[in-house]
C-alpha positions as CSV (number, residue, x, y, z in Angstrom):
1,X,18.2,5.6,61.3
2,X,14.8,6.7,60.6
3,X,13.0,9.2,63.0
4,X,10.6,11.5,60.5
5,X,7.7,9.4,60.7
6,X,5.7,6.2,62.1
7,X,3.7,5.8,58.5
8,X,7.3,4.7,57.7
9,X,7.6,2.2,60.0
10,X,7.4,-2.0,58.7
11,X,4.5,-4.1,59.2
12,X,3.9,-6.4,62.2
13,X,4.3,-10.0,61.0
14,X,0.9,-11.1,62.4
15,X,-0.6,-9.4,59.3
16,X,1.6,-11.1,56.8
17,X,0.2,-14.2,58.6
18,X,-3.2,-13.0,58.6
19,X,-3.2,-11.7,55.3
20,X,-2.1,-15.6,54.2
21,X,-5.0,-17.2,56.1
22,X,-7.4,-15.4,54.0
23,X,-6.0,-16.1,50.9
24,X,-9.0,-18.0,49.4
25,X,-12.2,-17.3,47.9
26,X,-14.9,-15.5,50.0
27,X,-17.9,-12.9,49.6
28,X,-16.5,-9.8,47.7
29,X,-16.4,-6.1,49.7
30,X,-17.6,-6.0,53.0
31,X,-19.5,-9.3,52.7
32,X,-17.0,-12.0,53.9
33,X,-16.7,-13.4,57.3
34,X,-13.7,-11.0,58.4
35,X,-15.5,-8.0,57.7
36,X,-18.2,-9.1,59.4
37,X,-16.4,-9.9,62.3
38,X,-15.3,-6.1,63.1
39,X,-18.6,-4.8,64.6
40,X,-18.3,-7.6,67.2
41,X,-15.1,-7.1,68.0
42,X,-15.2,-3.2,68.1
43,X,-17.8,-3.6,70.2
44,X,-16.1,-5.1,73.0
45,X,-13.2,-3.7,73.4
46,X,-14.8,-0.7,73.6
47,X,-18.5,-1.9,75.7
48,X,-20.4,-0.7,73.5
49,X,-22.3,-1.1,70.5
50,X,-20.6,0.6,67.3
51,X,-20.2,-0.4,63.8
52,X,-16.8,-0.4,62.5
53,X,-15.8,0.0,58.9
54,X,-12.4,-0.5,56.8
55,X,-11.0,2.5,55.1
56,X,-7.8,2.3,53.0
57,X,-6.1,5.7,55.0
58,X,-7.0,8.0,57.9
59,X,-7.6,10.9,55.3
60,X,-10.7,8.7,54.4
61,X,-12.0,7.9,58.0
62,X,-11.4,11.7,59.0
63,X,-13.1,12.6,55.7
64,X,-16.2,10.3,55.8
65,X,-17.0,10.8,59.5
66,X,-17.2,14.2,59.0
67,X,-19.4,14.0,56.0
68,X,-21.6,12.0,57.7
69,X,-22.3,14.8,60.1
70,X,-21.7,17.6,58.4
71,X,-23.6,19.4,55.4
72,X,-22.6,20.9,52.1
73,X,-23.6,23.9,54.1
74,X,-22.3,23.5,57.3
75,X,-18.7,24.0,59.7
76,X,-16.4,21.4,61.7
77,X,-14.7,23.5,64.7
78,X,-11.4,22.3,64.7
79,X,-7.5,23.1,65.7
80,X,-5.7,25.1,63.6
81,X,-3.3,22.6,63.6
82,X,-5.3,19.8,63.0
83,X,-4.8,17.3,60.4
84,X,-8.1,18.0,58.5
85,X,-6.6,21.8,58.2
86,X,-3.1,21.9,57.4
87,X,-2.6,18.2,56.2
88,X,-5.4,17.0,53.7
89,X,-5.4,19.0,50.6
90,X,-9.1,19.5,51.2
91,X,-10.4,16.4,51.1
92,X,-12.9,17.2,54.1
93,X,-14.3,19.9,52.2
94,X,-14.3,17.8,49.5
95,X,-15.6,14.8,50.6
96,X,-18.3,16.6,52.5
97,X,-19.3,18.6,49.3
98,X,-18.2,22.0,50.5
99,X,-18.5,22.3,54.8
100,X,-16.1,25.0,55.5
101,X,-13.5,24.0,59.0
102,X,-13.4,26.7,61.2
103,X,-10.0,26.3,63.0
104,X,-9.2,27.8,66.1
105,X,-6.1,27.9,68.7
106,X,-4.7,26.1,71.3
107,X,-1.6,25.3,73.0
108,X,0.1,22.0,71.6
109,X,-3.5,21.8,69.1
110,X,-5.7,21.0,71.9
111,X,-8.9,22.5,72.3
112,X,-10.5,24.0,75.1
113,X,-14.4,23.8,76.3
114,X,-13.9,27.9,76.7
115,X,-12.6,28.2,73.3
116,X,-15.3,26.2,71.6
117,X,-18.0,27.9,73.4
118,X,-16.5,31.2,72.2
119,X,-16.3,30.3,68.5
120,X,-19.9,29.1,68.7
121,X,-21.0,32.2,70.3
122,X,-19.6,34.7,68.0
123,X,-21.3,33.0,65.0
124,X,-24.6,34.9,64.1
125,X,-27.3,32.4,63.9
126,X,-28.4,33.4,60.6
127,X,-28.5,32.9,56.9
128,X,-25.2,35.2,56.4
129,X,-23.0,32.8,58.6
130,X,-21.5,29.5,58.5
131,X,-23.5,27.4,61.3
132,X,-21.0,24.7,63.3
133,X,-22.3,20.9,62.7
134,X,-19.3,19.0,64.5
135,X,-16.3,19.6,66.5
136,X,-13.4,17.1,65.6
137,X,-10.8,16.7,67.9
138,X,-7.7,14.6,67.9
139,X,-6.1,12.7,70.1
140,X,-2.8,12.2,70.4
141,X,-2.7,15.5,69.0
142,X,-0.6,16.9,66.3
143,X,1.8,18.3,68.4
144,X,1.4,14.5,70.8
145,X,-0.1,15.9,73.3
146,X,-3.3,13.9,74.8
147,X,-6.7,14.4,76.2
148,X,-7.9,12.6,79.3
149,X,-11.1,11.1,79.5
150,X,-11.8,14.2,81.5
151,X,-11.2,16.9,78.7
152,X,-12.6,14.8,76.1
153,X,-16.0,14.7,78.4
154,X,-15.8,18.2,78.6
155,X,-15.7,18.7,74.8
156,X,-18.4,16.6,74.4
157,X,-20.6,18.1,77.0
158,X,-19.9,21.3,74.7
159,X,-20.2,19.6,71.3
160,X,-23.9,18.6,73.2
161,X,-24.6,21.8,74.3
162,X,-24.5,23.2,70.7
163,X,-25.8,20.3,68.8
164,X,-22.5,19.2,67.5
165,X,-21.2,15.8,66.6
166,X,-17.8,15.3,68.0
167,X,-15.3,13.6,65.7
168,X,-12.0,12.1,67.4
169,X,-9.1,12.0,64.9
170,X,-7.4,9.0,66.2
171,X,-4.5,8.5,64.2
172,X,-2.1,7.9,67.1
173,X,-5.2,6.8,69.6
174,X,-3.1,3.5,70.6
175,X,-0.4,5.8,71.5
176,X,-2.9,8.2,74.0
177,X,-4.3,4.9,75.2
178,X,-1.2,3.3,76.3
179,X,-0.5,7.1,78.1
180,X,-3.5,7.0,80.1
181,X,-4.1,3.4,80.5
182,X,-7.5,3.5,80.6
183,X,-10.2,1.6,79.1
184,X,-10.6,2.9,75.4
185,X,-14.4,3.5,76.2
186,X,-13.3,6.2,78.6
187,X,-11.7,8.1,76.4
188,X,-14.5,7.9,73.2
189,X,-17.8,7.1,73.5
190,X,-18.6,7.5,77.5
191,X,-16.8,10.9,77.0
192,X,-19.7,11.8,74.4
193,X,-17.5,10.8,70.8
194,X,-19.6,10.5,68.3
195,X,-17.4,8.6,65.9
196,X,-13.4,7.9,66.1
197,X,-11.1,7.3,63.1
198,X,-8.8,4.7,64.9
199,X,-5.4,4.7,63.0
200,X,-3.6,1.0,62.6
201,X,-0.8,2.1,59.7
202,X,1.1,4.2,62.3
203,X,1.2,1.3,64.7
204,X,2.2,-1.8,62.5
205,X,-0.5,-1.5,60.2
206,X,-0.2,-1.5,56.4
207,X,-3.2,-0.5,54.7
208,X,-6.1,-0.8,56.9
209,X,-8.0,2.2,59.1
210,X,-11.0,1.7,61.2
211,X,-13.9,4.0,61.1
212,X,-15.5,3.6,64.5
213,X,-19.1,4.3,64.9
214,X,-20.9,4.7,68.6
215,X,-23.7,6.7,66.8
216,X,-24.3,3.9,65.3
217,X,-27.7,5.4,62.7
218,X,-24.8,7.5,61.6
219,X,-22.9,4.4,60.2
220,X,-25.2,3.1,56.7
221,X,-24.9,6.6,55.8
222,X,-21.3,6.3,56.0
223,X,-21.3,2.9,54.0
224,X,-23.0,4.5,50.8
225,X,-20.5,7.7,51.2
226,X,-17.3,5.1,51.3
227,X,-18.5,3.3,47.9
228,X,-19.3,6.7,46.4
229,X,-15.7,8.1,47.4
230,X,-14.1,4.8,46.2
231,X,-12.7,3.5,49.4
232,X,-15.3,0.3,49.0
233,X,-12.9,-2.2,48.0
234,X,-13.7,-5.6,46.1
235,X,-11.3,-7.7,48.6
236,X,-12.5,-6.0,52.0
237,X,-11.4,-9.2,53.7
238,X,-7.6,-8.3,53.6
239,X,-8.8,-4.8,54.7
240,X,-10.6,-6.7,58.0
241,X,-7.7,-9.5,58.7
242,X,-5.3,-6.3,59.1
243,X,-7.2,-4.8,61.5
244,X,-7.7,-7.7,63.6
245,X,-4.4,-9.2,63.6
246,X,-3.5,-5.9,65.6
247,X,-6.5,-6.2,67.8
248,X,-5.8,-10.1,68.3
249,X,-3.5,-10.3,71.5
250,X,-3.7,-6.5,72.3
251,X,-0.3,-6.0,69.6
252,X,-2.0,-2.6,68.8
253,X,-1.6,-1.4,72.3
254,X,2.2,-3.4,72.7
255,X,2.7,-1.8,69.4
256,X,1.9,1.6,71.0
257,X,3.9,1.1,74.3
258,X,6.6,0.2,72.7
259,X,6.8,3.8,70.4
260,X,5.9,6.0,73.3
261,X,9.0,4.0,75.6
262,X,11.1,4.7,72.7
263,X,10.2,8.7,73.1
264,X,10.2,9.0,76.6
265,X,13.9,7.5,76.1
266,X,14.3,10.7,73.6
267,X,12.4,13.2,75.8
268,X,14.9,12.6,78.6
269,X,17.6,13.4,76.9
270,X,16.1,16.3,75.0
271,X,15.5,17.7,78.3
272,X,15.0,21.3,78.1
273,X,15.4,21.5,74.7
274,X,11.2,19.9,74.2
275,X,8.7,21.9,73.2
276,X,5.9,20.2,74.5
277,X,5.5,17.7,77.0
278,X,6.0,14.1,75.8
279,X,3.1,12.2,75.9
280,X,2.8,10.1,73.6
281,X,5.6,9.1,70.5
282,X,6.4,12.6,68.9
283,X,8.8,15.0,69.9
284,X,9.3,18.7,69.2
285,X,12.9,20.5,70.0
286,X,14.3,23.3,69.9
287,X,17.6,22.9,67.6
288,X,19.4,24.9,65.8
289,X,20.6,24.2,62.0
290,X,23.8,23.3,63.0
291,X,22.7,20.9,65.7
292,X,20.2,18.8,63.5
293,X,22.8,18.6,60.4
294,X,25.6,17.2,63.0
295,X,22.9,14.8,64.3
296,X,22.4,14.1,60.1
297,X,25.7,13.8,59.1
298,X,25.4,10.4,62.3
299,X,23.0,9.1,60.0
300,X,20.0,10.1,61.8
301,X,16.5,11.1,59.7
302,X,13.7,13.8,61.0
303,X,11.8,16.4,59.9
304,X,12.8,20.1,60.5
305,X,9.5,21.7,62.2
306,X,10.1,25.5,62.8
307,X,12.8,27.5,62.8
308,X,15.3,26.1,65.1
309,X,13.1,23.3,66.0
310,X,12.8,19.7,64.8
311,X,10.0,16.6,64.8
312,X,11.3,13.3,66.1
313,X,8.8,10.2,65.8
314,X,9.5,6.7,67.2
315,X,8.0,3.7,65.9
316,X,6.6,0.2,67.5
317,X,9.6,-1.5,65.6
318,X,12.5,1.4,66.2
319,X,15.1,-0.9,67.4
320,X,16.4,0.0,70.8
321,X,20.3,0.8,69.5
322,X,18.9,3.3,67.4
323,X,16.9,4.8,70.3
324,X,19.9,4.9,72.5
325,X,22.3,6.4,69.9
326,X,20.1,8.9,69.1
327,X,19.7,9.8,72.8
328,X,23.2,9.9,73.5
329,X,24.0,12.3,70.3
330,X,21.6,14.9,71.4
331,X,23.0,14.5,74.9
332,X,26.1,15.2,73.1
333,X,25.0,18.7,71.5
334,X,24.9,19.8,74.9
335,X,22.6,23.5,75.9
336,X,21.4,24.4,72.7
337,X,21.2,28.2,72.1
338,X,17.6,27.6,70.3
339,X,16.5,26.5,74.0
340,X,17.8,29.3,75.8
């Protein structure tokens, strides 16, 4: 009973069916009639214009947004935390020829508009000093916390005030959409988001990501980095059915509700033992060593975190017995010690 990750989790059938319907000849990369279909439909369910392009992982669409803001020269404010830090073997500084990310700190890797403007100001404005080009932010965070419309309008009024484009890691952003229930313009481009790496393969996805442009000049640029880095690939149009089999009927969003149910199932039986707040479908407890190998030995998989503290993910497809055993064996472990 698998709870270490959501890139685990099977694909939704739709794309098995979409990826069938496609199965004949058409115009190779990005030129066939899928592909061309995902500007259009970006575009309106978020209200806006944007161009969207298929990437084959969110490493890519983090790593290519950047790069299209950012100079071999220049920073990326981010969380310490953040994926692009502690998770990517480089590849931002890689794919943007050499920007250096300038982390900073935050409770449950959010960012503040204080903190930002901090960093900013304590950087010399000279030759001797990295200068800040973006501020990438992501949402749910790492920890699954999420920004409201509000916060991320207040980054963006910052990222603004400094001349900074502002990147939105959104590898779990069907998951902080079907928190908020808002419209998913509220939380991107109205807020001042620059570009969003939208994340399908956590959410019933297979091998399909979505690099969302609202700055839309910024997006050719991008096109002629993602054949340079390899990610242009000579089928695109099994890249683009993925993505809009999920969009097709609102499944990503189901697909999303679905997880987060399945952790706020968790997060009420963790009780005091949670770290964070749950907000979307990750889950951070204290536990001690003996704790999480009695909850192994019942068959059930997670990552240790900390010390004394474990990660718990739920999926869109985690089947509901699973849910509820789980629950009721950590109910079982009673106070832990780790909490207290």
């Amino acid at each position: 009973m698998r709870f270490f990750s959501d890139n685990a989790a099977s694909v939704h059938p739709a794309l098995f069916e979409a990826l069938a319907a496609c199965n004949h000849v058409d115009t190779a990369y990005d030129g066939d009639a899928l592909s061309k279909r995902l500007d259009g439909v970006f575009s309106d369910l978020f209200g806006t214009d944007c161009v969207a392009l298929w990437v084959s992982t969110g490493t890519a669409a983090n790593c290519l947004a950047l790069a299209t803001m950012v100079p071999p020269h220049g920073g990326v404010f981010c969380h310490a935390d953040a994926h692009i830090n502690s998770d990517e073997a480089g590849a931002p500084e890689f794919f943007t020829h050499g920007a250096k990310l300038l982390p900073l700190a935050g409770e449950g890797a959010k960012l503040t508009p204080e903190t930002v403007r901090a960093a900013r100001k304590a950087i010399r404005a000279d030759v001797h000093r990295v200068q800040p080009h973006a501020l990438s932010i992501t949402n749910a965070t790492e920890y699954g916390l999420v920004y409201t419309p509000d916060e991320v309008a207040a980054l963006g009024e910052v990222a603004r005030e400094h001349q900074l484009g502002l990147h939105m890691d959104g590898a779990r952003f069907a998951n902080a959409i079907a928190t908020l229930g808002c419209h998913p313009g509220d939380a991107t481009w109205r807020a001042g988001v620059d570009v969003l790496s939208f994340g399908f393969v956590k959410n019933g996805g297979m091998s399909a990501e979505a690099l969302v442009y609202f700055r839309t000049d910024l997006a050719e640029v991008a096109k002629i980095r993602r054949k340079r880095a390899g990610h242009l690939n000579s089928k695109g149009r099994y890249q683009a059915a993925q993505i809009l089999a999920l969009l097709e009927e609102d499944r990503w969003l189901a697909n999303a509700r679905a997880a987060n149910a399945g952790a706020a199932t968790l997060a009420a039986a963790a009780g005091a033992r949670l770290r964070y707040p749950v907000q979307a479908n990750e889950l951070f407890a204290r536990m001690t060593a003996p704790e999480a190998a009695a909850l192994r030995s019942q068959g059930f998989d997670f990552y240790d975190w900390d010390e004394d503290e474990v990660r718990l993910v739920t999926s869109w497809d985690q089947p509901a017995a699973e849910i509820e055993a789980l629950a009721m064996a950590i109910r079982a472990l009673g106070t832990s010690r780790a909490s207290k």
